[in-house]
N, C-alpha and C positions, 0 to 999 in steps of 0.2 A: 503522468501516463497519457496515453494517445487513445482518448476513445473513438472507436469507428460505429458509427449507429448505422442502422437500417434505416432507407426511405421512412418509411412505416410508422420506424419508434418516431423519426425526427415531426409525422405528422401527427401524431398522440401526442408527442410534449408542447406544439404548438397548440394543437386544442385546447392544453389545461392551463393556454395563458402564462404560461412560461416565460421570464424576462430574459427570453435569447435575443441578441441582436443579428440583422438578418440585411441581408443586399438587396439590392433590385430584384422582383419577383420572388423575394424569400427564400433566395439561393445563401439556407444556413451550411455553413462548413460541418460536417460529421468527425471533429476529432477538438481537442483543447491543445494547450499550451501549460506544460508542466514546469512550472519556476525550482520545483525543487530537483528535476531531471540532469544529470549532470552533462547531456548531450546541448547543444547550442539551439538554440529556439529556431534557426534555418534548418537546420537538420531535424529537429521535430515536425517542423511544416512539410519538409520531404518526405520524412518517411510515412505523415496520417495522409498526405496526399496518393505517394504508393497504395498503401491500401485501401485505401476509400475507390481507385480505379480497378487494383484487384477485385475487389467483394461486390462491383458492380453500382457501388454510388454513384460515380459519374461512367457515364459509357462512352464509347466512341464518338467523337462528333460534341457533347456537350459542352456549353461554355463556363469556364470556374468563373466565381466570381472575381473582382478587381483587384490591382491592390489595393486599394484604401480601403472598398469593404473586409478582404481578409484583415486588413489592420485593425479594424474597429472589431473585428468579432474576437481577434484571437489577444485584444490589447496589446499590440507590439507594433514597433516602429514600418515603417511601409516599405524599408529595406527587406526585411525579412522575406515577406510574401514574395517579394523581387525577386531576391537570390536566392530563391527556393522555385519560383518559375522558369528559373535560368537555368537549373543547374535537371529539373525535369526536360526542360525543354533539352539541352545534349544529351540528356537517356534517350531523347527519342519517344517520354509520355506523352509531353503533351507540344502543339503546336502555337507556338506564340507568336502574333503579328498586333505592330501600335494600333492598328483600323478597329480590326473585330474581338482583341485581346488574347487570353487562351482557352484552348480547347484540347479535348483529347485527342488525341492522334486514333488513326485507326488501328487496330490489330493486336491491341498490349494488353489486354486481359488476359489475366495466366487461369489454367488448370490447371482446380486443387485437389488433393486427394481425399480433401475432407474439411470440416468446418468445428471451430471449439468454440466453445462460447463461456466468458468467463463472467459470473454474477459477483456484484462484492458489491460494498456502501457505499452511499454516497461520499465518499471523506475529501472531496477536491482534491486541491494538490497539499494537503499539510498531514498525508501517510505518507513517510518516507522510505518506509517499509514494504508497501503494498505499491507505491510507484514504482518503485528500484526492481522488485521483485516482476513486476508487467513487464519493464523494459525489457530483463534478461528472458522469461516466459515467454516472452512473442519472437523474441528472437530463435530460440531454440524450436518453434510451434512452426514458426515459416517455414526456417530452415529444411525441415520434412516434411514441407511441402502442403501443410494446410494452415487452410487461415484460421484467423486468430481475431475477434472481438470480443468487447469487455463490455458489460451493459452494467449500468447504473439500480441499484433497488434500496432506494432509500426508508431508513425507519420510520415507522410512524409510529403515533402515541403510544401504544400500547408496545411498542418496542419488537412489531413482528414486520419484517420486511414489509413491502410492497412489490407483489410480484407484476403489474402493469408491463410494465418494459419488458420484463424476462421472454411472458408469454407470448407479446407482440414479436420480441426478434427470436423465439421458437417456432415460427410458423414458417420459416426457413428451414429447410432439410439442415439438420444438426447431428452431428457423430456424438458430440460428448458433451455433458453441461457440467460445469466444474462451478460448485457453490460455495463462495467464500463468506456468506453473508446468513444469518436465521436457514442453515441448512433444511431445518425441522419442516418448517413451514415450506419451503420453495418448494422441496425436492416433492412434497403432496401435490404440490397444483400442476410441476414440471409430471409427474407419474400422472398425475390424473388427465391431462389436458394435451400436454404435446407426446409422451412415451417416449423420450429420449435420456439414455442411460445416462446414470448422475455420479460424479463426484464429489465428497465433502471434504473442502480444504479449510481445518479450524483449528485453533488453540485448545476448544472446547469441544472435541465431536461427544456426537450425542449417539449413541449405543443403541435407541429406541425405536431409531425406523432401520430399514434395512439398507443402506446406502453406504461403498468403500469409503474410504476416506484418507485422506493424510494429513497427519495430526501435527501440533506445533506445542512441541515441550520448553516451555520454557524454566522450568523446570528443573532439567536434565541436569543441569551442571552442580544442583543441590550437592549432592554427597561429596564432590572434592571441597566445595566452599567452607561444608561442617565441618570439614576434617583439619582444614583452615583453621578454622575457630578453633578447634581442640590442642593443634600444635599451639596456636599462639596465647592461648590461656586465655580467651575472649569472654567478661562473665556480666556484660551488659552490652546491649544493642539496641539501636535506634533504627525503627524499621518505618522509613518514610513511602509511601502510595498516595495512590491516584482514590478517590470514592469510590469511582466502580471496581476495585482492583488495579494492582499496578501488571509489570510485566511476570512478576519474577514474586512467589510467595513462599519466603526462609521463613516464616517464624515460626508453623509450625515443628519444622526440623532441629529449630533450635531450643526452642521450650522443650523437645524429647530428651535432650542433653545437660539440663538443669540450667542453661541459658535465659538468664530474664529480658525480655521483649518487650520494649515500649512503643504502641503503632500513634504514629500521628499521617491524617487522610489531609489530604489537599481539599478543597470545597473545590469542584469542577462546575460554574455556573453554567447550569442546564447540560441537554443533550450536545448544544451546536456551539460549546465554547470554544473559541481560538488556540492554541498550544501557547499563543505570545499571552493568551490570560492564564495558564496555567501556567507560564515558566514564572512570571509575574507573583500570585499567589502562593507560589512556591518557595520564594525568595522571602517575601515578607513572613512567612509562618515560621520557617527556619530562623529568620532574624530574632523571632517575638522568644523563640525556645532558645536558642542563644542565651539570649540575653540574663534568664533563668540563674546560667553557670551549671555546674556539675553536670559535665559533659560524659558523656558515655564512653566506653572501649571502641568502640565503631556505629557508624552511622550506614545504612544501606539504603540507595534509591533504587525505589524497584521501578522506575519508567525511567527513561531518558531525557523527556521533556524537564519534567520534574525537576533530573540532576542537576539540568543547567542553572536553573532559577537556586539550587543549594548551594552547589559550591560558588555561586557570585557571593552567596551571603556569608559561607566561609571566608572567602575570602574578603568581604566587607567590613567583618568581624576581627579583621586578622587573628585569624584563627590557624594552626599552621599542622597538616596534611602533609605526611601522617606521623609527627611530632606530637602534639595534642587529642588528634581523635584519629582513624585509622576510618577509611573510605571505600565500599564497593560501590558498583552501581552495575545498574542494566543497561547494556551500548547496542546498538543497532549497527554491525562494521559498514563502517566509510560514512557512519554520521556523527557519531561522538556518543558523549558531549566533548568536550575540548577543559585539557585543565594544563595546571602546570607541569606535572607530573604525568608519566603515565597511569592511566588507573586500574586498579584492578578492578574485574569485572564481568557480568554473564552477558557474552557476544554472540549474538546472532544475524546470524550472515543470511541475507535477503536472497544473494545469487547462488549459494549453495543449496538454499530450501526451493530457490527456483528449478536449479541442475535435477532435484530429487521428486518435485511435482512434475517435471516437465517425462522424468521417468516414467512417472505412475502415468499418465496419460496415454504415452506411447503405447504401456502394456494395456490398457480398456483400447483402442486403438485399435492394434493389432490381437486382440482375444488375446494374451498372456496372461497365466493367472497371476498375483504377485497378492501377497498376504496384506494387510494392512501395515502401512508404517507412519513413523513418527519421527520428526527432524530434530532436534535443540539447541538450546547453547551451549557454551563451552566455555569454561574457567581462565578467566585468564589472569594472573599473576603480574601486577603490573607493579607503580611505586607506592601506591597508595594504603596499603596494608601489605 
């Protein structure tokens, strides 16, 4: 995803010694470079650079930095920052000559109807979820006509946000603050401090302050899944997670059915593990239980990352799906995981939960009242069971 920061946040992250790399006179760029974005790394530089001149980062008259500096900050090739200065320059943003480099043109700051500001974690680019889901979100946010930034509030020990950033880029006139991140916590400092009406977009909302919200059920798809299991006379399962919880939690619904449920958790080292160390961990755990024998009627990964790291081990195993053991898992659509077969599966569609956030929005927006709602997955019946 494309973050846009404010002046402001970019000189609070340099204060606290932040290992940003920066140009000449500290002309840091206000936006990354998303490797898991399925848009082309020029057309990401285009579009943070659009709004970084929208929302008033660079004004009329200023000079961007180089290429070589964009290259170095956004770690990509010096083509990039090129064909992204080229393709502004025939918009007519910004003016570019070999002497004085580029700069903004005069006159191309648009008027917005309004400003959204979106809080979430820190997760870099390795949410493929919460990136997919920004791309279509801002897309839809422009489109009518207000901007759109994302601001970063990373966990700390104690596992409560860090509200820094949030309140630093609330001190900018804000219509809506949409909290993806320790709703609990933000949304007291965001009422206490700036007064600007709150959103809580969570898997988990929390009923205890008073704040709408739109929830993420992943869940949802439970009751066809059961009923799954019932048709097919399923009377052992193997229910694979994440430590803190996976996506997707069947064993209660299954033990209500006289279903025996076996959990084996992934060890996730620390808060700030990589997904390439959990698909990793994953693999090996499933290998070690493999190797056991007496294998279950189905096996269910309730993450994605997870599933990957299982079925290589299935398949290392030659293990053979769904001849020998029968396969769900939790998919995030248009990421996988990838197998041989299609899989069956609880899918959740990033740009659909986008379409139905981006709903709720409009209606705090425009004063509409609209009740609480809740998105999910949905069953899908693939080859694997």
């Amino acid at each position: 995803m494309l973050q846009v920061l404010s002046l402001s946040e970019n000189r609070i992250r340099m204060s606290r010694n932040d290992t940003y790399m920066t140009g000449e006179c500290g002309r840091k760029l206000p936006f990354a470079v998303n490797r898991l974005d399925a848009r082309s790394f020029v057309e990401q530089v285009v579009q943070g650079l659009r709004e970084a001149i929208a929302a008033g980062v660079y004004k009329p008259g200023d000079r961007l930095p180089t290429w070589r500096e964009m290259a170095l900050q956004l770690k990509v090739s010096e083509k990039v920052p090129r064909q992204a200065i080229a393709r502004l320059s025939r918009e007519g943003l910004v003016v570019s000559r070999r002497s004085v480099g580029a700069r903004i043109a005069e006159g191309v700051q648009r008027k917005w109807n309004g400003r959204v500001v979106f809080a979430t974690q820190d997760v870099g680019c390795s949410s493929y979820f919460i990136a997919t889901l920004l791309v279509e979100l801002r897309r839809l946010i422009v489109e009518r006509g207000y901007l759109f930034e994302t601001v970063t509030c990373p966990l700390l020990k104690d596992r409560t946000a860090d509200p820094a950033f949030l309140v630093e880029a609330l001190k900018r006139k804000t219509d809506l603050c949409v909290l993806n991140v320790d709703a609990r916590t933000l949304s007291r400092v965001v009422s206490r401090l700036a007064k600007v009406p709150i959103l809580a977009f969570d898997s988990r909302p929390d009923h205890r302050f008073r704040c709408d919200y739109v929830g993420i059920d992943c869940d949802a798809a439970c009751p066809e899944f059961v009923h799954h299991c019932r048709e097919e006379g399923i009377r052992r399962v193997l229910d694979m997670n994440l430590v803190q919880g996976g996506c997707v939690n069947v064993s209660p619904a299954l033990r209500r059915i006289g279903i025996s449920v076996e959990t084996i958790t992934v060890q996730k080292e620390g808060t700030d593990a990589v997904f390439s160390d959990i698909i990793r961990s994953s693999l090996e755990m499933l290998r070690k239980r493999l190797s056991v024998g007496n294998l279950p009627d189905l096996i269910v990964f309730n993450d994605d990352y997870v599933a990957i790291g299982r079925l290589q081990a299935l398949l290392a195993e030659r293990i053979d799906v769904p001849r020998d053991v029968r396969v769900v898992t939790f998919s995030n659509r248009g990421f996988g995981p990838v197998f041989i077969r299609p899989l069956t599966r609880f899918e959740l569609d990033p740009v659909a939960v986008a379409v139905e956030l981006a709903d709720r929005i409009f209606a705090h927006l425009e004063k509409r009242p609209l009740p609480d709602v809740n998105v999910g997955t949905r069953y899908v019946r693939g080859e694997t069971f």
